[in-house]
ZADO-1210 file (C-alpha; in nm, 4 decimals, padded with zeros to 6 digits):
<atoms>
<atom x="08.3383" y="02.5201" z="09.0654" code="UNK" pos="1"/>
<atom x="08.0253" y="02.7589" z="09.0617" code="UNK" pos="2"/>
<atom x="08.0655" y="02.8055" z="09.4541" code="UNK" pos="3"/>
<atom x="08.4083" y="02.8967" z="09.4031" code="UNK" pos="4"/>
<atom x="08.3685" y="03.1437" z="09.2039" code="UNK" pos="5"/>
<atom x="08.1072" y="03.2750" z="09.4082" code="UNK" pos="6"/>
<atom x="08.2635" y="03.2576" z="09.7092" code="UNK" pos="7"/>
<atom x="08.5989" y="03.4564" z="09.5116" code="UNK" pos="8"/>
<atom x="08.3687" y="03.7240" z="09.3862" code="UNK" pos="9"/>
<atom x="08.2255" y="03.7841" z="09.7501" code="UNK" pos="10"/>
<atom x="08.5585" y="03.8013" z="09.9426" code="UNK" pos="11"/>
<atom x="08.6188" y="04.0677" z="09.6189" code="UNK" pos="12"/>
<atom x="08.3455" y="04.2479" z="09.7210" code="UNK" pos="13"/>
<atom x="08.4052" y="04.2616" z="10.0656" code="UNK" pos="14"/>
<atom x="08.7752" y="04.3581" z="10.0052" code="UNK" pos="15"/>
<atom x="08.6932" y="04.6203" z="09.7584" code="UNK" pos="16"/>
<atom x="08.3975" y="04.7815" z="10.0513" code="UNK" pos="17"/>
<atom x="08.7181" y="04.8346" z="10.3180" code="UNK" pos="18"/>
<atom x="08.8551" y="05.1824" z="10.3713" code="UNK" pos="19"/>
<atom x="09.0995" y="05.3057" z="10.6470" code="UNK" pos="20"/>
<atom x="09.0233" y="05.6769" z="10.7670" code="UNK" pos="21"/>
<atom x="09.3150" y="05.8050" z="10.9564" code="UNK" pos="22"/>
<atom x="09.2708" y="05.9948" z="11.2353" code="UNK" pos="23"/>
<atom x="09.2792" y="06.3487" z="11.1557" code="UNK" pos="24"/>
<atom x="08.9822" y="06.2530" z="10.8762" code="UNK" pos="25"/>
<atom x="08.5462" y="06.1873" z="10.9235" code="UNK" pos="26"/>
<atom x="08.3805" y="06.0228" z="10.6601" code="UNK" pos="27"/>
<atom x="08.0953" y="06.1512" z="10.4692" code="UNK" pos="28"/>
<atom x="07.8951" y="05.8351" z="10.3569" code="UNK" pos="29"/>
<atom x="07.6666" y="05.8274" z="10.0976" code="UNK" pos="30"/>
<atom x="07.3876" y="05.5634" z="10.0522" code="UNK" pos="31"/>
<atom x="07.2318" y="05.5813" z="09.6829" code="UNK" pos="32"/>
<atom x="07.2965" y="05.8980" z="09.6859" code="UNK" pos="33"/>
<atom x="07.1884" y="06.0154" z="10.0224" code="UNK" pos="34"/>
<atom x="07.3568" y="06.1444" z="10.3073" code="UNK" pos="35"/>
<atom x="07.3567" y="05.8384" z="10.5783" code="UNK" pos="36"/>
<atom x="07.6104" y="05.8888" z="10.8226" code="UNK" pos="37"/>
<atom x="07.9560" y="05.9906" z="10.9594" code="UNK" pos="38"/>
<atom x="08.2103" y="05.7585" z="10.9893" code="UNK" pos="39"/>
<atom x="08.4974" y="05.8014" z="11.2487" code="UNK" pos="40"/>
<atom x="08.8512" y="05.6808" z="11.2069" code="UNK" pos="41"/>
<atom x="08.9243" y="05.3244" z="11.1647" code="UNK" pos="42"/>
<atom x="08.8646" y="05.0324" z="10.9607" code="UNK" pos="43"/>
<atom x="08.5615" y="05.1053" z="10.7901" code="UNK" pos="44"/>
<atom x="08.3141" y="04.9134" z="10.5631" code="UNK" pos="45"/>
<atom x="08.1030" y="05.0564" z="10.2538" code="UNK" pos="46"/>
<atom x="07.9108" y="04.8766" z="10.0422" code="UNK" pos="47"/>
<atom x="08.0067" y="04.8955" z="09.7157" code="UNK" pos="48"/>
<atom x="07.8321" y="05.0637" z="09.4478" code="UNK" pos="49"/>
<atom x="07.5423" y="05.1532" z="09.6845" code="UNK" pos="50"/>
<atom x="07.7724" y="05.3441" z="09.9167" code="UNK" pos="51"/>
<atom x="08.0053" y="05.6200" z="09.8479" code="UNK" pos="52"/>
<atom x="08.2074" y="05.8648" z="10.1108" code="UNK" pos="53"/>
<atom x="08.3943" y="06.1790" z="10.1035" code="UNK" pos="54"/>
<atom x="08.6733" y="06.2510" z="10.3570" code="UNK" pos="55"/>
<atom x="08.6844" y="06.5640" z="10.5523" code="UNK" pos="56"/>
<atom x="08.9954" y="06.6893" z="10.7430" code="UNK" pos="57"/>
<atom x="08.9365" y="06.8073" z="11.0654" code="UNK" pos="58"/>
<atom x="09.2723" y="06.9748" z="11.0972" code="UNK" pos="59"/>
<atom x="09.3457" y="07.3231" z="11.1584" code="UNK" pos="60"/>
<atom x="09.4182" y="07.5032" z="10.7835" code="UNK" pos="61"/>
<atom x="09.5316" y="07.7562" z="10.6571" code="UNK" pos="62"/>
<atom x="09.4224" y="08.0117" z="10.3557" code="UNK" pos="63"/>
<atom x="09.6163" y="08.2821" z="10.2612" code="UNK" pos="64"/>
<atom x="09.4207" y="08.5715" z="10.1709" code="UNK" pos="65"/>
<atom x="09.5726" y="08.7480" z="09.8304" code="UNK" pos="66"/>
<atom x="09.6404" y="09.1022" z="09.8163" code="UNK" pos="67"/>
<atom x="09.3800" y="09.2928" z="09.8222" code="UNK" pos="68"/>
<atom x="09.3571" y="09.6968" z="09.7076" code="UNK" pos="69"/>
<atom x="09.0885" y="09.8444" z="09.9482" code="UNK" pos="70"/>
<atom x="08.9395" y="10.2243" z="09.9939" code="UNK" pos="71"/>
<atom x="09.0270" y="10.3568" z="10.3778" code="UNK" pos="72"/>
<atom x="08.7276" y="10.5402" z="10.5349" code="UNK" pos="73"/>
<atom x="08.8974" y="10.8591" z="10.4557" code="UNK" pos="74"/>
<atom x="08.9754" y="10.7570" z="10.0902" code="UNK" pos="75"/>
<atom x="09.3097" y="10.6297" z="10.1173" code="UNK" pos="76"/>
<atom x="09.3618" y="10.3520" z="09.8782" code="UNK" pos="77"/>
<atom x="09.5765" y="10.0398" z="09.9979" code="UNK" pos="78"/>
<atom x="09.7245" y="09.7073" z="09.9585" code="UNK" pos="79"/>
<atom x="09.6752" y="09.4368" z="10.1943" code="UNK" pos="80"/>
<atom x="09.7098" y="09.0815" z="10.2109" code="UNK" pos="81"/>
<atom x="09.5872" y="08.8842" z="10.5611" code="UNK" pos="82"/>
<atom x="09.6038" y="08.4795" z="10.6760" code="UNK" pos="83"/>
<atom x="09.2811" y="08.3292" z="10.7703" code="UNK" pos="84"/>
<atom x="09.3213" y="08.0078" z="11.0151" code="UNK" pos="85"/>
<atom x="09.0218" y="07.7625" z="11.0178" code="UNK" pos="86"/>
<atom x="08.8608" y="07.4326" z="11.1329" code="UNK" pos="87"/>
<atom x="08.5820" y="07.1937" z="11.0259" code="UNK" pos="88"/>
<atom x="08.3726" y="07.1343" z="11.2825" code="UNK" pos="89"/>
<atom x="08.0585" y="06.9566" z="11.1304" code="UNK" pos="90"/>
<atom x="08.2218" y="06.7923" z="10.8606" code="UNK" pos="91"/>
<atom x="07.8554" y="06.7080" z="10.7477" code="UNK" pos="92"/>
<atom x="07.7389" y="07.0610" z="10.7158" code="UNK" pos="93"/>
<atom x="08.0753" y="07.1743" z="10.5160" code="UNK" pos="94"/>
<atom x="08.0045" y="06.8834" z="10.2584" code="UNK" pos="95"/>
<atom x="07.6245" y="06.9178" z="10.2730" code="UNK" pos="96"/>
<atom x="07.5785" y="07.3076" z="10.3211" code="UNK" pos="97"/>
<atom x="07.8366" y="07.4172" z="10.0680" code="UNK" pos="98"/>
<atom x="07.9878" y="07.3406" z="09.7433" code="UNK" pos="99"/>
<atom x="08.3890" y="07.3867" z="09.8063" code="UNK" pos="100"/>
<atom x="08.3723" y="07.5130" z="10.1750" code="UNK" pos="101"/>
<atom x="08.7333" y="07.5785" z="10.1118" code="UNK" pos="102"/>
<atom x="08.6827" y="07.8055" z="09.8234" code="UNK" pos="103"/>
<atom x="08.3751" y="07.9520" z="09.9730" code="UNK" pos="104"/>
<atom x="08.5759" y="08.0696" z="10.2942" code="UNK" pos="105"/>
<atom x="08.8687" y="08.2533" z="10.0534" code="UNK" pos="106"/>
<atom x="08.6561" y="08.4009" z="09.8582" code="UNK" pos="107"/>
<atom x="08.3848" y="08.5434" z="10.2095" code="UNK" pos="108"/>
<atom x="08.7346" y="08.6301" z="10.3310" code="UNK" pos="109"/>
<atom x="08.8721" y="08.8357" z="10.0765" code="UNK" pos="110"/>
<atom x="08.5283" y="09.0330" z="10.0549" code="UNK" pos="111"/>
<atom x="08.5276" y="09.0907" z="10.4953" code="UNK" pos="112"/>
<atom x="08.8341" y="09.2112" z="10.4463" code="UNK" pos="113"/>
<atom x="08.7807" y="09.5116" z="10.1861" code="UNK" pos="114"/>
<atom x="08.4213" y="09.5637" z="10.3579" code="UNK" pos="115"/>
<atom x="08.5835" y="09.6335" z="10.7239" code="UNK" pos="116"/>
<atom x="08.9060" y="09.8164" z="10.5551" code="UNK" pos="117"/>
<atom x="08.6375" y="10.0850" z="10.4343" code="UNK" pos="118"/>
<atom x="08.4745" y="10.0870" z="10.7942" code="UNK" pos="119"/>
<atom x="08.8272" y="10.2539" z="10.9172" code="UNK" pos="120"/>
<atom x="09.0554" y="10.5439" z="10.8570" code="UNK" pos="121"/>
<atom x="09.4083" y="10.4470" z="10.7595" code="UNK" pos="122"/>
<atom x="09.5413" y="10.5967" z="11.1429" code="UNK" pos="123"/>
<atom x="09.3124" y="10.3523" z="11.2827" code="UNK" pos="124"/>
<atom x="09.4401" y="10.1087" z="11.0250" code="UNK" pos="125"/>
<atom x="09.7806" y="10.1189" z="11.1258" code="UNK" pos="126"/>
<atom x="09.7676" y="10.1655" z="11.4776" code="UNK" pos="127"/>
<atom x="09.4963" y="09.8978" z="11.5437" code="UNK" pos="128"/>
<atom x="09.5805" y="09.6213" z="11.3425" code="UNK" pos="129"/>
<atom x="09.4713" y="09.3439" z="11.5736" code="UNK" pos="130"/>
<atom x="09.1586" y="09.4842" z="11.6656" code="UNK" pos="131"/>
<atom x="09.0734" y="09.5162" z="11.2932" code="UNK" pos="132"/>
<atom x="09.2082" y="09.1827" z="11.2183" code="UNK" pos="133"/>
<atom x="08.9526" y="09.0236" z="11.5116" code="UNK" pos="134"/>
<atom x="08.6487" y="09.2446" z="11.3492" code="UNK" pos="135"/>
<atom x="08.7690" y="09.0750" z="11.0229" code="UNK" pos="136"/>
<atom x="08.7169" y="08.7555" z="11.2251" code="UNK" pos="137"/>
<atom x="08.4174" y="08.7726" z="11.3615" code="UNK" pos="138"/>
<atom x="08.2534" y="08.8987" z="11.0526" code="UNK" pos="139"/>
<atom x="08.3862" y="08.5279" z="10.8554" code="UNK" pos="140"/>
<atom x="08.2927" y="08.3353" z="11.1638" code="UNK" pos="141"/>
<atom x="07.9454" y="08.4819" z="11.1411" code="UNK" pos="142"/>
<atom x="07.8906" y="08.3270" z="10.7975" code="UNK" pos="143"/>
<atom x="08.0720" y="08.0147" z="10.7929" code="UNK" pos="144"/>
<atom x="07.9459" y="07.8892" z="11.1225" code="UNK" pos="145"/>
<atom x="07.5850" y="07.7537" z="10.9154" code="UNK" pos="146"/>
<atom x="07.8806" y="07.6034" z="10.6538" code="UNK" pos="147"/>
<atom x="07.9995" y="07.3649" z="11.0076" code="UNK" pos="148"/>
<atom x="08.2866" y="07.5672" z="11.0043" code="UNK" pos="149"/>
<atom x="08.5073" y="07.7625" z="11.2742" code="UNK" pos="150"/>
<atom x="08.7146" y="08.0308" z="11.2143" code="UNK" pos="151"/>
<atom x="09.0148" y="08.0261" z="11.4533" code="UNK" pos="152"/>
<atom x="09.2179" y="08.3725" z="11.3702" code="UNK" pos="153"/>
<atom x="09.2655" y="08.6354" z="11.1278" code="UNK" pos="154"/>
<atom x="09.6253" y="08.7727" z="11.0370" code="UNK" pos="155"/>
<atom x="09.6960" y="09.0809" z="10.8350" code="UNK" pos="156"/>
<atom x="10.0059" y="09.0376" z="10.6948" code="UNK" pos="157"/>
<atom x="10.1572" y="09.3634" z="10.4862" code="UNK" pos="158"/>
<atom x="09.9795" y="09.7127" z="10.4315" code="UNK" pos="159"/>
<atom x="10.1174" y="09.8751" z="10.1756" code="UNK" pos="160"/>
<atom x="10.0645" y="10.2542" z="10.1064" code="UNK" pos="161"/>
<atom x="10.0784" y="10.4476" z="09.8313" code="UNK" pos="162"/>
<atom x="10.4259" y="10.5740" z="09.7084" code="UNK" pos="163"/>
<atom x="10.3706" y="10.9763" z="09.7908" code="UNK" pos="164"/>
<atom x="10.1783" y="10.8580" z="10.1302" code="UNK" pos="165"/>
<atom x="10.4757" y="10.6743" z="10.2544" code="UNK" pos="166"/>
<atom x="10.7014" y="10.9796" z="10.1917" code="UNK" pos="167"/>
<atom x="10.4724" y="11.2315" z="10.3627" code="UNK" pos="168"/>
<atom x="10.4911" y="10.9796" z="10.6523" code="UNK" pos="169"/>
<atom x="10.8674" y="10.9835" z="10.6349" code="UNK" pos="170"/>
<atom x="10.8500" y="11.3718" z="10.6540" code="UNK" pos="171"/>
<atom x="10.6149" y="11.3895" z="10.9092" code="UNK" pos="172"/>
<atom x="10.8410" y="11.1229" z="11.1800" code="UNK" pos="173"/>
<atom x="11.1215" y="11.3017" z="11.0668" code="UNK" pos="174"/>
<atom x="10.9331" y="11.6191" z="11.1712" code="UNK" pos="175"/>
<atom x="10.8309" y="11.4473" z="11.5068" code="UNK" pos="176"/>
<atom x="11.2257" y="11.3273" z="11.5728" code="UNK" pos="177"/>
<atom x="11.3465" y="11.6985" z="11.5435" code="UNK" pos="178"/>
<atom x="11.0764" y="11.8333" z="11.7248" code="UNK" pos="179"/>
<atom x="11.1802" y="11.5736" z="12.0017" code="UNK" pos="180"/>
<atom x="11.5728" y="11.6367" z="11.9845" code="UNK" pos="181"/>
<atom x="11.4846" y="12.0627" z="12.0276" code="UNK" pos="182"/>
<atom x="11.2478" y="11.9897" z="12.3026" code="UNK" pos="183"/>
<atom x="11.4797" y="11.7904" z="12.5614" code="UNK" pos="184"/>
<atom x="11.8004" y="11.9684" z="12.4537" code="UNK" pos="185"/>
<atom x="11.5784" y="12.2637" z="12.5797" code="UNK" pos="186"/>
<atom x="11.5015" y="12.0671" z="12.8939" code="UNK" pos="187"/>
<atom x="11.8835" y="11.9781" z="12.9046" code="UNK" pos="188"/>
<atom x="12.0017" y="12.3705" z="12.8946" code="UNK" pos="189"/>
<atom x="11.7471" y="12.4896" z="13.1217" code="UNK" pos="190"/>
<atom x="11.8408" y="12.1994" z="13.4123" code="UNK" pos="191"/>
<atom x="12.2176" y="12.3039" z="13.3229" code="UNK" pos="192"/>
<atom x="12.1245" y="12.6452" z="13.3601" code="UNK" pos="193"/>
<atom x="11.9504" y="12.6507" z="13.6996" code="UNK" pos="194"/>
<atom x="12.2414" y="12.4451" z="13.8782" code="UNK" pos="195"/>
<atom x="12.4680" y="12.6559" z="13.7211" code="UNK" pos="196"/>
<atom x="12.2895" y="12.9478" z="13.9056" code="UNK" pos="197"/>
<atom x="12.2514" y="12.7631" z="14.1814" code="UNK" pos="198"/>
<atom x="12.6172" y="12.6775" z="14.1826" code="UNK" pos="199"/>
<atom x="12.7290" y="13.0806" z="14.1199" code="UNK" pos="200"/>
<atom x="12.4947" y="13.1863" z="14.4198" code="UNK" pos="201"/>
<atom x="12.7162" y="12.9212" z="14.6684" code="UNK" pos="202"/>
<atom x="13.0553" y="13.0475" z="14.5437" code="UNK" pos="203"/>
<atom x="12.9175" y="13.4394" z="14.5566" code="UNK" pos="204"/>
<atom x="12.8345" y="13.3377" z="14.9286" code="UNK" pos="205"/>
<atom x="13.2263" y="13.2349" z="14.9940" code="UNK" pos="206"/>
<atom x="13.5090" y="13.4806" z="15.0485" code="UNK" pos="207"/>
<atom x="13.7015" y="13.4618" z="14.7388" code="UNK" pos="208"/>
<atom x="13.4821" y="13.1685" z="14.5937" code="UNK" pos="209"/>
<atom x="13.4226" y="13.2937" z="14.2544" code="UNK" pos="210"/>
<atom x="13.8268" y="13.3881" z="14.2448" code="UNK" pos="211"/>
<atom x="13.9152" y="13.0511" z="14.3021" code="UNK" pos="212"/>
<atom x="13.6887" y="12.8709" z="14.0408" code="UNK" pos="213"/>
<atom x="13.8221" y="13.1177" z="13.7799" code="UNK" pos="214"/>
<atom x="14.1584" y="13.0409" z="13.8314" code="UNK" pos="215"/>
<atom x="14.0194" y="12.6406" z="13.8455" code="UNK" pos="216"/>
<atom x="13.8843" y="12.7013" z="13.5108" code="UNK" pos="217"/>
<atom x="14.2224" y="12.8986" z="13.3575" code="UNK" pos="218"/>
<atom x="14.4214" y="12.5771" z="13.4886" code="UNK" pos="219"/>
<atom x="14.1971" y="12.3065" z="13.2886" code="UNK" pos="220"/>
<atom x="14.1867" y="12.4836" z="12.9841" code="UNK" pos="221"/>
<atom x="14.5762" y="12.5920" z="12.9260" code="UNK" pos="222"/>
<atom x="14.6111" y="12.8806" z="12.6574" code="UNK" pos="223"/>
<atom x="14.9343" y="13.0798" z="12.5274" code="UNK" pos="224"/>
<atom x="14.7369" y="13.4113" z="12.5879" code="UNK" pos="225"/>
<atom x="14.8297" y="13.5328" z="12.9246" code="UNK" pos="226"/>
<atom x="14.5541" y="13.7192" z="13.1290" code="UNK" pos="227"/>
<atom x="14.5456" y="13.9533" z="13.4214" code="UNK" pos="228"/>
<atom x="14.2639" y="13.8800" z="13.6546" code="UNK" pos="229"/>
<atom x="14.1191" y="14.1248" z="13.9176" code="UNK" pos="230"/>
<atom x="13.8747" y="13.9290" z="14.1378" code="UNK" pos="231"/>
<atom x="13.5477" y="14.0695" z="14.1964" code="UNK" pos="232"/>
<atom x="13.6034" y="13.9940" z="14.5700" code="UNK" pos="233"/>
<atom x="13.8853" y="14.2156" z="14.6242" code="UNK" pos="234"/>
<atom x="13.6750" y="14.5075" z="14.7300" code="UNK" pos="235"/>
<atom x="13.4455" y="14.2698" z="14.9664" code="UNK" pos="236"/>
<atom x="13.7716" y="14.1307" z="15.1176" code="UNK" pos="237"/>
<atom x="13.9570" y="14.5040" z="15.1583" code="UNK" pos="238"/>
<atom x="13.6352" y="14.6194" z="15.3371" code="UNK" pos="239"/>
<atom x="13.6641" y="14.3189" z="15.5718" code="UNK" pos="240"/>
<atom x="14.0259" y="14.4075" z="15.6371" code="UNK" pos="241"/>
<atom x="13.9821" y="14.7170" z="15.7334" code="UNK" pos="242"/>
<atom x="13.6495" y="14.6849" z="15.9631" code="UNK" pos="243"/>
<atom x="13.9365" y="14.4238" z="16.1401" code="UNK" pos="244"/>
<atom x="14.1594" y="14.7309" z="16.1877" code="UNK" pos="245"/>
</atoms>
């Protein structure tokens, strides 16, 4: 009866010892205490109460970094919000080296963010976003590698400017557009302009040329007033005559 019971309370053990880590997980195990080894994914064994294990995923995550109010280079305040993408590549070292790896990373995040914000002007800012967003990167990757961590991108999301900012902005493209429209309808009259003399020096060239457009132009654009034209050939063409005779 003894053995039974013996042999019941071992097979309980050995149950109770069994854990499944899926594929995407590692392991952490414990032994009284002290950090033994990794376990990969499987069927796995611990012993009971002297072994213990924390699970790690190895997956690509995601943090979303809040909004953050940050001071330009050339004191412009802001708000921006970013997405940090990472990975745990030790899983030892992020259980071992840090607390809450994934609290430490928001919280290094938030703080790279509003340090390199000040490094830049908000033209910069705006114009450069992805460059700023891989300095960003670099700076978290820098810290969190000795945390067995790797940090895979940095997205800023929204900048948001102040409220007069955003309308001297407005003003300014505005500005810009008109400045634009004047410049190429310029361009336009001049262009219009020189084949127009271009055209007047080909008809002037032609015996009667200039007559003819004019009475071209009269007939497209029909009008109840009724006009007497004198063509500015007629002398040219009377002088011909008469050299004939």
């Amino acid at each position: 009866m003894l053995l039974k019971i013996l042999i019941v309370v071992l097979i309980v053990y050995i149950l109770s010892g069994l854990r499944i880590i899926r594929q995407y997980e590692r392991a952490i195990v414990f032994t009284l205490g002290k950090y033994s080894h990794t376990k990969d994914p499987g069927l796995r064994f611990l012993w009971p109460i002297f072994q213990t294990m924390e699970r790690v995923d190895i997956r690509a995550q995601t943090i979303d970094v809040p909004r953050q109010e940050a001071i330009t280079k050339d004191n412009v305040p802001v708000q921006i919000n970013a997405v940090l993408y990472f990975q745990v590549e030790q899983p030892s070292k992020a259980i071992l080296e840090v607390s809450d790896y994934h609290f430490a990373v928001s919280n290094y995040a938030q703080a790279a963010l509003r340090d390199t914000i000040g490094q830049v002007d908000l033209d910069t800012l705006l114009s450069e976003r992805e460059r700023i967003a891989n300095s960003i990167k670099e700076v978290i990757d820098e810290a969190t590698t000795a945390w067995g961590i790797n940090v895979l991108a940095v997205k800023i999301q929204d900048i948001e400017l102040p409220a007069e900012m955003r309308r001297a902005m407005a003003q300014q493209a505005e500005a810009e557009r008109a400045k634009r429209a004047v410049i190429i309808k310029a361009e336009g009259e001049k262009i219009a302009s020189e084949n127009l003399a271009q055209a007047a020096e080909i008809l002037s060239n032609i015996t009667g040329g200039l007559t003819i457009r004019t009475l071209q132009t009269i007939e497209k654009e029909p009008s109840k007033t009724v006009i007497f034209l004198l063509p500015t050939e007629i002398p040219g063409i009377i002088e011909k005559l008469n050299k004939k005779e």
